[in-house]
C-alpha positions, -999 to 999 in steps of 0.1 A, spaced: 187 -510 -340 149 -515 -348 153 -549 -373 127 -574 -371 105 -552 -342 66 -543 -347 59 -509 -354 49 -502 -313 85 -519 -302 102 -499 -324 86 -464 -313 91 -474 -278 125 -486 -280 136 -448 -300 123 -433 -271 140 -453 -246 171 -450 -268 168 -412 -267 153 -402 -232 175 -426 -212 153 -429 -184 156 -446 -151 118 -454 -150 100 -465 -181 67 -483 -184 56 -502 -208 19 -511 -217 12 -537 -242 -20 -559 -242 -10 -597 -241 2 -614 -272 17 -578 -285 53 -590 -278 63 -570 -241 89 -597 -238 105 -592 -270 108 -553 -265 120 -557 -231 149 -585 -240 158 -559 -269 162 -531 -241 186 -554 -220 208 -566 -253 212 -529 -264 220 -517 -228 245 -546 -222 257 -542 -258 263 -501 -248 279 -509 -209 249 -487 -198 243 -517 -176 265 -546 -168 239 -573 -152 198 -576 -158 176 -588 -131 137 -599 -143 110 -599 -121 82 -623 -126 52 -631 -104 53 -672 -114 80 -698 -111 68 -706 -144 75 -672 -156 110 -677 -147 114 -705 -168 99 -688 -199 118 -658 -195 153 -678 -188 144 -696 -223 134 -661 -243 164 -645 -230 191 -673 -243 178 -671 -280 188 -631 -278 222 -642 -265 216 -630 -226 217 -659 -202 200 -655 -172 195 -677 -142 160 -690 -139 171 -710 -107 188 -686 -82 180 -687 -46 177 -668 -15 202 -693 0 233 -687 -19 229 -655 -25 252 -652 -58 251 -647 -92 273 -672 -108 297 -651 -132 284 -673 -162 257 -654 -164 240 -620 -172 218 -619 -144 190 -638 -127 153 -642 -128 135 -641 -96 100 -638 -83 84 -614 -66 77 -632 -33 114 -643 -34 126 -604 -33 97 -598 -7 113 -626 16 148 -609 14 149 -577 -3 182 -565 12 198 -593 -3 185 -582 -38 195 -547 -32 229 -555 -23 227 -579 -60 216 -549 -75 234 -526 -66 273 -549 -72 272 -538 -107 253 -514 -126 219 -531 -136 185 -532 -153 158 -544 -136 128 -558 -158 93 -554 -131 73 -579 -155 33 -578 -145 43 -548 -123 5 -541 -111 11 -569 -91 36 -553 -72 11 -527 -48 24 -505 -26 23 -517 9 17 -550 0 50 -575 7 60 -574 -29 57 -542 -35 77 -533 -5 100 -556 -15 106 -549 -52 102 -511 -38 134 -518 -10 154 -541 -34 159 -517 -66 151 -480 -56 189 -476 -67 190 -500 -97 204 -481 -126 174 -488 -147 139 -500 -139 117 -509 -170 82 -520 -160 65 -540 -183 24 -551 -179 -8 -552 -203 -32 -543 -175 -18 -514 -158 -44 -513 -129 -54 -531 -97 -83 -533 -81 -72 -516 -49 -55 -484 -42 -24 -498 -32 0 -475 -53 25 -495 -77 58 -490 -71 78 -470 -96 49 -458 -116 43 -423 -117 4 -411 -106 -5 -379 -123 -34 -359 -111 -71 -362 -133 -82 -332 -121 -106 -347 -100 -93 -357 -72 -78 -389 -82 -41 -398 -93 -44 -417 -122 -14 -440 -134 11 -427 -166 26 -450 -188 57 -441 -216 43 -462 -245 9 -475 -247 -1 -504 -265 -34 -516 -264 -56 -547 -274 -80 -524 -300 -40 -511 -318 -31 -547 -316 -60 -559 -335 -59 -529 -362 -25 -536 -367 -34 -574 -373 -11 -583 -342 -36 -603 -320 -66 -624 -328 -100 -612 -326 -116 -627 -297 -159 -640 -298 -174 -643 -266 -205 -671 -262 -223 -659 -235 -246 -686 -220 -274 -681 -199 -304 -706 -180 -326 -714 -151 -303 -721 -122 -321 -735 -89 -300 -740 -55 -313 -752 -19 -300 -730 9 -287 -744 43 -327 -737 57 -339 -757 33 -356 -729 11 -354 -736 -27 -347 -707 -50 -347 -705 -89 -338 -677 -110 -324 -672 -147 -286 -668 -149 -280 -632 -159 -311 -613 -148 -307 -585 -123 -303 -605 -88 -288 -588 -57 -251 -600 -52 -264 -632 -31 -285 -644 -57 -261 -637 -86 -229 -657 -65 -252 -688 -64 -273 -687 -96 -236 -683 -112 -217 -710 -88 -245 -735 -92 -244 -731 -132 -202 -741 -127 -211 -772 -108 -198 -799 -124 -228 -822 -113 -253 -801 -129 -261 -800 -164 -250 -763 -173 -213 -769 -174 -214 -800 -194 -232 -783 -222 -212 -753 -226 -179 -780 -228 -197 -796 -251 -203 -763 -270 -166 -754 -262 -152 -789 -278 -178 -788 -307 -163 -752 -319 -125 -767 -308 -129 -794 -332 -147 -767 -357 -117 -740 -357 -90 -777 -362 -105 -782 -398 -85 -749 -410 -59 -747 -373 -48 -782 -370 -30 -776 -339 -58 -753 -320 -58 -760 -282 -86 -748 -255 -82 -743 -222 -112 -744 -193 -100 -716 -164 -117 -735 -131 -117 -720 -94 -106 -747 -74 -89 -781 -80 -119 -804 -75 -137 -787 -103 -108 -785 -122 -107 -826 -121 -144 -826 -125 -145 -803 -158 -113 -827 -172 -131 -857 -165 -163 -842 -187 -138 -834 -212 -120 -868 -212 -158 -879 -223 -156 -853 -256 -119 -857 -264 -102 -880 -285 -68 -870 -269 -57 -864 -234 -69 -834 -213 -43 -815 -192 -47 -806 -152 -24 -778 -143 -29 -771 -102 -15 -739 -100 24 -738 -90 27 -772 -78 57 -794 -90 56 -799 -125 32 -777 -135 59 -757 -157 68 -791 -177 30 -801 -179 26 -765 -197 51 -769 -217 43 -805 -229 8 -793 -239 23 -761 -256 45 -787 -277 16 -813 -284 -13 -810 -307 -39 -820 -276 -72 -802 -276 -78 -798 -236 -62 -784 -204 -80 -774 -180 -60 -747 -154 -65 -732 -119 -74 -694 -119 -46 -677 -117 -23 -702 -132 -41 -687 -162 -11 -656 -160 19 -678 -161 0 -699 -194 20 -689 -225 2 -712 -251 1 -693 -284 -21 -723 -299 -49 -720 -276 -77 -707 -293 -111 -716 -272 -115 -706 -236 -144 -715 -209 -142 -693 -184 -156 -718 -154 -146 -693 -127 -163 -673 -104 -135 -645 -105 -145 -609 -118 -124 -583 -114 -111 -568 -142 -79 -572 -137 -80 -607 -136 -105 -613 -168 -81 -591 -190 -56 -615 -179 -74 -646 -185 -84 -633 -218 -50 -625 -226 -43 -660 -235 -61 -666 -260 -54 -635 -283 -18 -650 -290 -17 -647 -332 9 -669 -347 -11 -668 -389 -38 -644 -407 -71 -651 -395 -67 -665 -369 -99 -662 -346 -105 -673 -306 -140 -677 -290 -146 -679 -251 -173 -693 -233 -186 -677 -200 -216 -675 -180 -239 -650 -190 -237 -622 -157 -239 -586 -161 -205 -581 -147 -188 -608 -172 -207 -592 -201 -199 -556 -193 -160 -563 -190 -165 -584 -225 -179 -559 -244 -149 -533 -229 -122 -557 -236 -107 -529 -263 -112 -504 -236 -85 -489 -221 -75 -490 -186 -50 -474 -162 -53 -477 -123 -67 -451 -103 -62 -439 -66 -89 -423 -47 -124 -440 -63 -148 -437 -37 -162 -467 -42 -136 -491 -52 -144 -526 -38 -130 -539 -8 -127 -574 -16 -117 -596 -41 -85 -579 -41 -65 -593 -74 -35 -601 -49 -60 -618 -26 -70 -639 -57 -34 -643 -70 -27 -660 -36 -54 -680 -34 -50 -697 -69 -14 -708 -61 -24 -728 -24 -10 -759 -20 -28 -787 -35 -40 -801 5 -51 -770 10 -93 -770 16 -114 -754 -6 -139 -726 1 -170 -750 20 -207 -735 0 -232 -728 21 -256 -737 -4 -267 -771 -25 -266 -764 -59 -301 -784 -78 -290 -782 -114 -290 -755 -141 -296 -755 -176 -274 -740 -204 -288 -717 -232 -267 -699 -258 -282 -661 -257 -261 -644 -266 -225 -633 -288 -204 -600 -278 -176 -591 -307 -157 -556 -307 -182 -544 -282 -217 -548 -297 -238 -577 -289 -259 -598 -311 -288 -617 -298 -293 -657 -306 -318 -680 -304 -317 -692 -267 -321 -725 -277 -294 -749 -272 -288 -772 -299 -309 -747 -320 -300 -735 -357 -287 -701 -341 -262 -723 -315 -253 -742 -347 -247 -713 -366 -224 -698 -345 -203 -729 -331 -199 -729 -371 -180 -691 -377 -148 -697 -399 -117 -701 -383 -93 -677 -404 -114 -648 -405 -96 -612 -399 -114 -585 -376 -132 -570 -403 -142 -598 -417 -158 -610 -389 -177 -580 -383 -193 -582 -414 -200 -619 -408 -217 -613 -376 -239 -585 -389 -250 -605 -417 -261 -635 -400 -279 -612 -372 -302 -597 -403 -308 -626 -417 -318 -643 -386 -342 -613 -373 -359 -617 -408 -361 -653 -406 -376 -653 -371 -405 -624 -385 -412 -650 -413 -419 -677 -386 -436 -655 -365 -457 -645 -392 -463 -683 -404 -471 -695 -369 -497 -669 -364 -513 -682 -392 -510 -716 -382 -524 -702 -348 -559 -686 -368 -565 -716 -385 -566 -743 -357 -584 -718 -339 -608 -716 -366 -611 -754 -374 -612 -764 -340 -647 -780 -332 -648 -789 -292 -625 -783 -260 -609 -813 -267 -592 -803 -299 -587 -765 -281 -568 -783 -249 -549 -802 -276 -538 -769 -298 -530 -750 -265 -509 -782 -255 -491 -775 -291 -491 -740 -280 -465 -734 -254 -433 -742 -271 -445 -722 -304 -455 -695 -275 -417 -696 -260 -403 -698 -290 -421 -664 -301 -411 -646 -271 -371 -660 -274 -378 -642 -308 -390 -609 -296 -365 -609 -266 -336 -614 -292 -344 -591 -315 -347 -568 -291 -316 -572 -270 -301 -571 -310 -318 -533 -311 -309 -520 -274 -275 -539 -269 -294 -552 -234 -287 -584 -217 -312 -612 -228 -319 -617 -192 -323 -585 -185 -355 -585 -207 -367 -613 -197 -368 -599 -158 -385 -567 -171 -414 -589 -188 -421 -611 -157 -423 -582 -134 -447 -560 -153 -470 -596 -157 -457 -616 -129 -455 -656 -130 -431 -678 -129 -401 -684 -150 -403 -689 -186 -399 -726 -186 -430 -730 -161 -460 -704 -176 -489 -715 -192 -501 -706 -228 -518 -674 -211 -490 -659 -195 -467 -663 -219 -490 -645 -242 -495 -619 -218 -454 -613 -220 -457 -614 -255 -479 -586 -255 -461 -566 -235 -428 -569 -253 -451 -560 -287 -457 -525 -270 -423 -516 -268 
């Protein structure tokens, strides 16, 4: 029964086996194998006559296609090309595969498909299908009499509180029904049980400035504490592809690409954009880096499945996808990410994430790029956290709805994007800092620095443990190595302040100054982010209030002293 399944595939499929329920729900993070358990649920309920036809439920047409293709090498064959318009399932086959907005558009038809023989219905990304949403209704009207209903998904919340149909909601005690899976599998088992990759975030910060429609210029550093307006367009103008922000981090993202092929010949990236134009802008950028071609997949559109699927097969280094394209991308071989997007609810990150944890050998390591934002960070740093969906939060958001953004990532290529109400002036890109298993270590700030350097350099095949230690090690020996400069520059400092003989030689020494002066404060704003776990930016904003200014990159010699000073009090 259980030959050649993972340890979680096995447990989940004896209890399956030997409860025989109509509901089950499955939880397993991304890359843990939810197809494989659920395909071994169908071939041992066909095998059995429990059921006599399986229907899968996918939220993609691509899906479908995958699915159809999984199926066949277990010896079901399912249709990946029914339609509404016929109606029928052609007797050459074990069942369909169908999307959820195709059951929404005629779920009495699916019912009645259903229902003709005894079935099992496979809900596949089931948080997608919200209660009193059109799919949910309609998976909800279609298959409340299937004979089975296994639900599979690897983030089994949404951001609304739009119950998911056939999920059961248990009370938490406070007020809130909180969703109940049958087997959990999470990303932090996954990676203890060597079954995914470990995953290194790059978090990148910098000075973005934008123009408003008034004509009012505004600057601020990406990542500090900014109200919600501020934050949109510091973070938007940093994804501009005419800036300079977004250039640098793909040329960051292609440097550690090219770094990870010396030991994973075949390692693929993939940049998630928010819209199509800067999808063609950011592929254009990495046309200028790449040696082979670079991939454009617009959402659904026509031959977006085959486009996929000729990247999977090649050894290309670049495609660059559409936000929520990023759900249907089944690309075991992609092992960077830049996450170019704006989106930030959780639901959508784990699934961006998700496809880059894919492990096919030992060692096997991913890094993703992203903008340095609180929100980004926060759901970084919890990526092992596990999540279920809750009803009742007080203050769940009301927009930004994950349906909302599912929808919008598949319109039609004519379709307009989103007009800015703001012109974005250019933003610079700065490595500060690296989040791994939750804890955050501090870098240099500087890009192109030895700390950037160092890190765009990690091994490729290096297990979770091992990469731990790696990280820990290099944060030590960098924190000592900035004291000894620190200490050698203030030497350097005393002297030239002793040998110097007139105001021009002191103009000329506080001239020298500044970059040795934001170099020491990069030091003491990194070592301590490395201590408190805060956001580099976050420190910085504390230092410029308490002694005003301006930004970093525009203080004299004296201010930037006085911030030093105030950091050496902590």
């Amino acid at each position: 029964m259980s030959d050649n399944l993972r340890a979680w595939q096995r447990a989940a499929l004896t209890k399956y086996l030997t409860e025989k329920p109509q509901d089950f729900l499955a939880v397993a993070t991304p890359g843990a194998g939810k197809t494989t358990f659920a395909l071994r649920v169908a071939t041992e309920l066909t095998g059995n006559r429990t059921v006599d036809r399986v229907i899968v439920v996918v939220p993609t047409e691509h899906l479908k296609v995958q699915w159809a293709e999984s199926a066949a090498r277990v010896g079901l064959s399912l249709d990946h090309e029914f339609s509404n318009s016929s109606g029928v399932v052609h007797p050459k086959y074990h069942g369909i595969v169908v999307t959820y907005a195709q059951v929404a558009m005629h779920p009495y038809k699916h019912y009645s498909i259903a229902t003709a023989k005894r079935t099992l219905v496979i809900l596949d990304e089931i948080h997608h299908g919200g209660d009193a949403k059109s799919w949910g209704d309609g998976i909800r009207t279609a298959y409340c009499d299937a004979e089975r209903r296994l639900a599979l998904t690897g983030t089994p919340f949404r951001s609304d509180d739009a119950a998911i149909p056939f999920v059961r909601y248990d009370e938490d005690g406070e007020g809130h029904l909180v969703s109940q899976s049958d087997h959990t599998y999470g990303y932090s088992d996954a990676l203890r049980d060597g079954v995914v990759r470990p995953v290194v975030f790059l978090a990148y910060s910098g000075e973005a400035r934008w123009r408003t429609s008034a004509g009012e210029e505004f600057a601020a550093r990406l990542g500090e504490p900014l109200n919600a307006e501020q934050t949109t367009r510091a973070w938007q103008t940093a994804l501009d592809p005419r800036g300079e922000w977004i250039p640098a981090v793909l040329q960051a993202a292609h440097i550690r690409l090219r770094q990870l092929r010396e030991s994973i010949p075949d390692a693929g990236g993939l940049v998630i954009a928010t819209n199509k134009t800067t999808a063609r802008a950011y592929a254009k950028i990495l046309e200028s880096l790449s040696s082979t071609p670079v991939a454009v997949i617009l959402s659904d559109e026509p031959g977006a499945s085959e486009r996929i699927a000729e990247f999977s097969a090649s050894a290309d280094e670049w495609m660059v996808a559409v936000r929520m394209v990023s759900e249907g991308v089944d690309v075991p071989r992609l092992a960077v990410g830049v996450y170019a997007t704006s989106s930030s609810t959780p639901l959508f990150f784990a699934q961006a994430i998700g496809r880059f944890v894919r492990k096919r050998a030992e060692g096997e390591t991913a890094s993703v790029f992203l903008p340095s934002v609180p929100v980004l960070l926060d759901l970084a740093a919890k990526l092992e956290t596990s999540r279920d969906h809750v009803l009742g939060k007080p203050d769940r958001p009301k927009e930004g709805w994950d349906d909302e953004l599912l929808a919008d990532a598949n319109k039609r290529k004519d379709e307009k994007d989103e007009l800015k109400t703001f012109e974005s002036l250019g933003a610079e890109a700065e490595l500060d800092s690296l989040i791994y298993d939750g804890s955050t270590y501090g870098t240099g700030a500087f890009t192109g620095s030895a700390e950037e350097a160092d890190y765009l350099g990690l091994p490729g095949l290096l297990d979770a443990e091992q990469m731990r230690a790696l990280l820990r090690q290099r944060q030590a020996e960098q924190v000592e190595a900035r004291a000894e400069e620190d200490r050698k520059r203030k030497e350097a400092e005393e002297q030239a302040r002793q040998s110097a003989g007139n105001q021009q030689a002191t103009a000329r020494v506080a001239s020298q100054e500044i970059p040795q002066l934001r170099k020491e404060l990069n030091a003491l704003v990194s070592i301590m982010a490395s201590r408190t776990g805060r956001p580099h930016g976050a420190i910085h904003t504390e230092a410029r209030k308490a002694c005003g200014g301006p930004p970093t990159a525009m203080c004299t010699a004296e201010q930037l002293r006085d911030r030093i000073a105030y950091l050496r009090q902590w």
